[in-house]
C-alpha positions in Angstrom: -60.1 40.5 125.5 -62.0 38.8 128.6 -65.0 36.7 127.4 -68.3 37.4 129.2 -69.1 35.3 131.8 -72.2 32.6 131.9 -74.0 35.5 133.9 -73.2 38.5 131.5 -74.1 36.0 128.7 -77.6 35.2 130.5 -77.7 38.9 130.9 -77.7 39.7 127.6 -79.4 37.5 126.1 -82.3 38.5 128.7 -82.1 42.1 127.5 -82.2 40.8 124.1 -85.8 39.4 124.9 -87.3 42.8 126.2 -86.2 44.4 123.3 -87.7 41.2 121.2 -90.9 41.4 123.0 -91.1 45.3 122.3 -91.2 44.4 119.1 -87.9 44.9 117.4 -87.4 42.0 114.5 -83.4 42.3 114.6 -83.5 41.8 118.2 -86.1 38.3 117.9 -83.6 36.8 115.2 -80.6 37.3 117.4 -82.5 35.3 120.5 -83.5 32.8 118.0 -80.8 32.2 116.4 -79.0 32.2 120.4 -81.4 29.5 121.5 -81.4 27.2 118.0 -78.1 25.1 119.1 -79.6 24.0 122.1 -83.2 23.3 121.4 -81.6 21.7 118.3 -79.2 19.6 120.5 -82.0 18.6 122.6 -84.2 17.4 119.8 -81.5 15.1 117.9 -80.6 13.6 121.5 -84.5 12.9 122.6 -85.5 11.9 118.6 -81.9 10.3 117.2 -83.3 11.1 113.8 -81.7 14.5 112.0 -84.8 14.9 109.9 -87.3 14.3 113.1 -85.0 16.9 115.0 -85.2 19.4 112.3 -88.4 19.2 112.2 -89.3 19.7 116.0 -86.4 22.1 116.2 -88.3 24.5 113.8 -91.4 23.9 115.3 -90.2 24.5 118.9 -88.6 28.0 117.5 -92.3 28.7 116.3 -94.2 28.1 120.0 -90.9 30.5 121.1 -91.5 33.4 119.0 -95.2 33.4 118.8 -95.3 33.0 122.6 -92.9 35.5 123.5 -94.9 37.6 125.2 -95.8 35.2 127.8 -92.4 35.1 128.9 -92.7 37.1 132.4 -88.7 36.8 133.8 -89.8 34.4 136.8 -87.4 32.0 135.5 -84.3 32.2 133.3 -85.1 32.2 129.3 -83.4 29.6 128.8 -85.3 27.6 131.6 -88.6 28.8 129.6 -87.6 27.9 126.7 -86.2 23.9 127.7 -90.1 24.1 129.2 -91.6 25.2 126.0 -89.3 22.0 124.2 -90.0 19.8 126.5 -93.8 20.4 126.2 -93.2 20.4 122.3 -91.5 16.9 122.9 -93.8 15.1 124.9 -96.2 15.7 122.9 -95.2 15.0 119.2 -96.6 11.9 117.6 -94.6 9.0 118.0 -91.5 9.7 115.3 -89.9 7.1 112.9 -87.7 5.3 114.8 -89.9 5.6 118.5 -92.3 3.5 116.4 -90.0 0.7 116.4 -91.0 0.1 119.9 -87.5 -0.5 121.0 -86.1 -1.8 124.2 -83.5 -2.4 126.1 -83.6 -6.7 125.5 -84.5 -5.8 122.0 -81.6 -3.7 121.2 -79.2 -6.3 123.6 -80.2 -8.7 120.8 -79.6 -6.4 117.8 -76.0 -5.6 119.4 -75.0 -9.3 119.1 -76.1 -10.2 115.6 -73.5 -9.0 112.5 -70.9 -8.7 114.7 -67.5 -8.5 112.5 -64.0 -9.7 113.4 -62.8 -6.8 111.1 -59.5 -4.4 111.9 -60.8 -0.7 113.6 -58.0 0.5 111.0 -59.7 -1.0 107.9 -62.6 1.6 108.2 -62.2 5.6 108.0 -62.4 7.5 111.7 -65.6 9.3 110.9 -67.2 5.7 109.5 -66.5 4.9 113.4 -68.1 8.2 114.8 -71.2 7.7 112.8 -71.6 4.0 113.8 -71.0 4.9 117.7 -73.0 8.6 117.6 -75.8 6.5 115.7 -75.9 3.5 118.2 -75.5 5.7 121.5 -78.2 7.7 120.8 -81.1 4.8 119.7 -79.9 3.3 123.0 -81.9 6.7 124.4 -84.9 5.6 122.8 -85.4 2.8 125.0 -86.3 5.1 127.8 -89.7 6.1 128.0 -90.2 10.0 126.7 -90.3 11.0 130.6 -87.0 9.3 131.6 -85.5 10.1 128.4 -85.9 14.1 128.9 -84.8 13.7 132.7 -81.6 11.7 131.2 -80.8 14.6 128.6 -81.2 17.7 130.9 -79.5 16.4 133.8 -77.2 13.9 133.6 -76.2 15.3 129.5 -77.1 18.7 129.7 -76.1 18.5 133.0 -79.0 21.4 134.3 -79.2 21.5 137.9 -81.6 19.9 139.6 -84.0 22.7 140.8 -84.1 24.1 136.7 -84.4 20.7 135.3 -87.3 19.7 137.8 -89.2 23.3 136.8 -88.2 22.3 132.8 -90.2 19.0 133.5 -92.9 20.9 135.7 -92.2 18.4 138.6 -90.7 19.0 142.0 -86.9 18.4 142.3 -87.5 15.3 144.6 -89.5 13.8 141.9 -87.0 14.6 138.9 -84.0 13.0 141.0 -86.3 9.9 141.1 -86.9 10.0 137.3 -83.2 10.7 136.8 -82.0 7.9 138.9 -83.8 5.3 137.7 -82.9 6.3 133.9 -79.0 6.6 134.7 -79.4 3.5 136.9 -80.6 1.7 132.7 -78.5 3.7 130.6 -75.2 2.5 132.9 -76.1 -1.1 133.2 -76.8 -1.3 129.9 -73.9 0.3 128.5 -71.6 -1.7 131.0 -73.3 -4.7 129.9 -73.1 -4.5 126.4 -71.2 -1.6 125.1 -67.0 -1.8 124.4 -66.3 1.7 124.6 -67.4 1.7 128.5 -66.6 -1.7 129.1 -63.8 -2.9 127.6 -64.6 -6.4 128.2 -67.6 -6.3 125.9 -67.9 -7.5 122.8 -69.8 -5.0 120.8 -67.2 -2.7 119.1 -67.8 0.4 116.8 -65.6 -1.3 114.2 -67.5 -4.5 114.4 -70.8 -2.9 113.3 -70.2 -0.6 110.6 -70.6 -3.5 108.2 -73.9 -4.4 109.3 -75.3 -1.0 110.1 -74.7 0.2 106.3 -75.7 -3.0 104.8 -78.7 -3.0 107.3 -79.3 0.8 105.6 -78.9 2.5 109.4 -75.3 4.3 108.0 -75.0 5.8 104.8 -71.4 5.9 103.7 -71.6 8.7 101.1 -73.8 11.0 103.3 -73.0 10.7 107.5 -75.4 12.3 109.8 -74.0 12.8 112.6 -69.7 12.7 112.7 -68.2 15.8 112.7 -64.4 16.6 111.4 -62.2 14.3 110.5 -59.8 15.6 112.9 -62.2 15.3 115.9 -63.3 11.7 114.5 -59.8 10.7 114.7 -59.1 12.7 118.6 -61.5 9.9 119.9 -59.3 7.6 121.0 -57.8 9.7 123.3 -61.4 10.9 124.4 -62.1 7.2 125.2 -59.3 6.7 127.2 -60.3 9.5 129.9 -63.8 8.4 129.6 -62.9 5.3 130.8 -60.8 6.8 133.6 -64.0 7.6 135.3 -66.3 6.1 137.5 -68.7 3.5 135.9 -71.5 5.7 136.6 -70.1 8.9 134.7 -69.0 7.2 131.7 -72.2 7.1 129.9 -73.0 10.6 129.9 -69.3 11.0 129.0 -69.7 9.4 126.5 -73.0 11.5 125.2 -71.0 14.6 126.1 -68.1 13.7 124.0 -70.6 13.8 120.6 -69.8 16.4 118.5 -72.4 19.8 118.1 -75.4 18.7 115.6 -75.5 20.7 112.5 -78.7 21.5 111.6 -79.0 20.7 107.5 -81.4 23.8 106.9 -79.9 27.6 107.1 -81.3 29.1 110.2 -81.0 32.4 108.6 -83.2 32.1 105.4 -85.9 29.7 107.4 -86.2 32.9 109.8 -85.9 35.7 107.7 -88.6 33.7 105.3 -90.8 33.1 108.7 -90.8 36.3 110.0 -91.5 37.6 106.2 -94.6 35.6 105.6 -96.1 37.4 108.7 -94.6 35.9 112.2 -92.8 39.4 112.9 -96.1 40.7 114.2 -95.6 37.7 117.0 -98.0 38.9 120.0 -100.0 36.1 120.0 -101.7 34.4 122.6 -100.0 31.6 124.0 
């Protein structure tokens, strides 16, 4: 059977809405639960910490429903919804690892030190996925909260220009600025310190799984971000294309190639509980 195209998807999801917005609860929990992956996705990449993202995740879902009615059709849902995220994001208290200030000559130093001359073989696949999905995203953090949501919805996300720039409520000459200047860090850093984009580096995944459990950033017994086994050992072949690209693209190739976050919490019971204790009646004002 043919799958629906992106434009019958959009479709019906934006059917979905009216019928949310005329009131009908199954029809709110199946846009919710359509939108969760990607505001979820978003707020791991722009916080790096699954707790942090959980949290904003949930409370992003909230300004959704409760603002539903709001939602007019002058853009796509989606695009309303990145907007009601991004406005979420910007303006959360600084989170746990944000308060560490970092930066990219702070983190440059932090690469170097506890460098092993270990085997890649001596530690399990998904030991290695956690190490590099850990590392890549901190390196985000060292973008300012403006750069670091143009870097995620366009060059990660990869929205266009014109959708990201009315996410970020700026014109699309002024997002391509912000976006420029924040690909122009991520790459020269990456190429400048990173191994998986620049062979030549130092800095290996292997190297720092050592330091980042005794240093408490990896948890052996309990990962946070790998995925499968099977997709933690299908890296190395990932890697290799990656680094058949242009210097530019391999960064977000590299973001891209992350597995989808699993949020910890069941969607299902956190809405239906929601919804219970009295968000069902969700025409508020916005």
């Amino acid at each position: 059977m043919p799958q629906p195209t992106e434009l019958q998807q959009r479709d019906t999801l934006e059917a979905t809405v009216r019928r949310a917005q005329q009131g009908e609860r199954n029809a709110l929990e199946a846009v919710v639960r359509a939108i969760q992956p990607d505001v979820h996705k978003l707020a791991l990449r722009f916080l790096c910490c699954p707790h942090d993202a959980e949290d904003a995740s949930q409370e992003i879902l909230i300004r959704v429903i409760t603002g539903l009615s709001s939602f007019r059709g002058d853009s796509s849902f989606r695009t309303w919804v990145y907007r009601v995220a991004n406005n979420a994001l910007l303006n959360l208290r600084p989170q746990r690892l944000e308060q560490q200030n970092l930066d990219f000559a702070g983190f440059a130093a932090d690469l170097a030190q506890g460098l092993t001359n270990g085997d890649d073989h001596l530690h399990d696949s998904r030991l290695l996925e956690e190490v590099k999905i850990g590392c890549t995203l901190a390196m985000l953090q060292c973008l300012d909260r403006s750069h670091r949501l143009a870097y995620i919805l366009g060059e990660i996300m990869e929205l266009d220009h014109s959708q990201a720039a009315a996410v970020l409520a700026v014109t699309p000459a002024a997002f391509r600025k912000r976006l420029s200047r924040a690909r122009a860090d991520i790459t020269a850093f990456m190429q400048s310190y990173c191994g998986l984009v620049n062979p030549e580096n130092a800095c290996r995944c292997h190297k720092r799984v050592d330091a980042a459990i005794s240093l408490g950033r990896v948890d052996a017994t309990q990962l946070r971000f790998a995925g499968s086994t099977q997709q933690a050992r299908q890296f190395p072949q990932v890697l290799a294309h990656i680094r058949q690209l242009e210097t530019a693209r391999r960064a977000a190739a590299l973001y891209q190639s992350h597995p989808e976050p699993k949020p910890a919490n069941d969607l299902s019971q956190w809405l239906k509980q929601l919804l219970d204790e009295g968000l069902g009646s969700y025409e508020f004002d916005t």
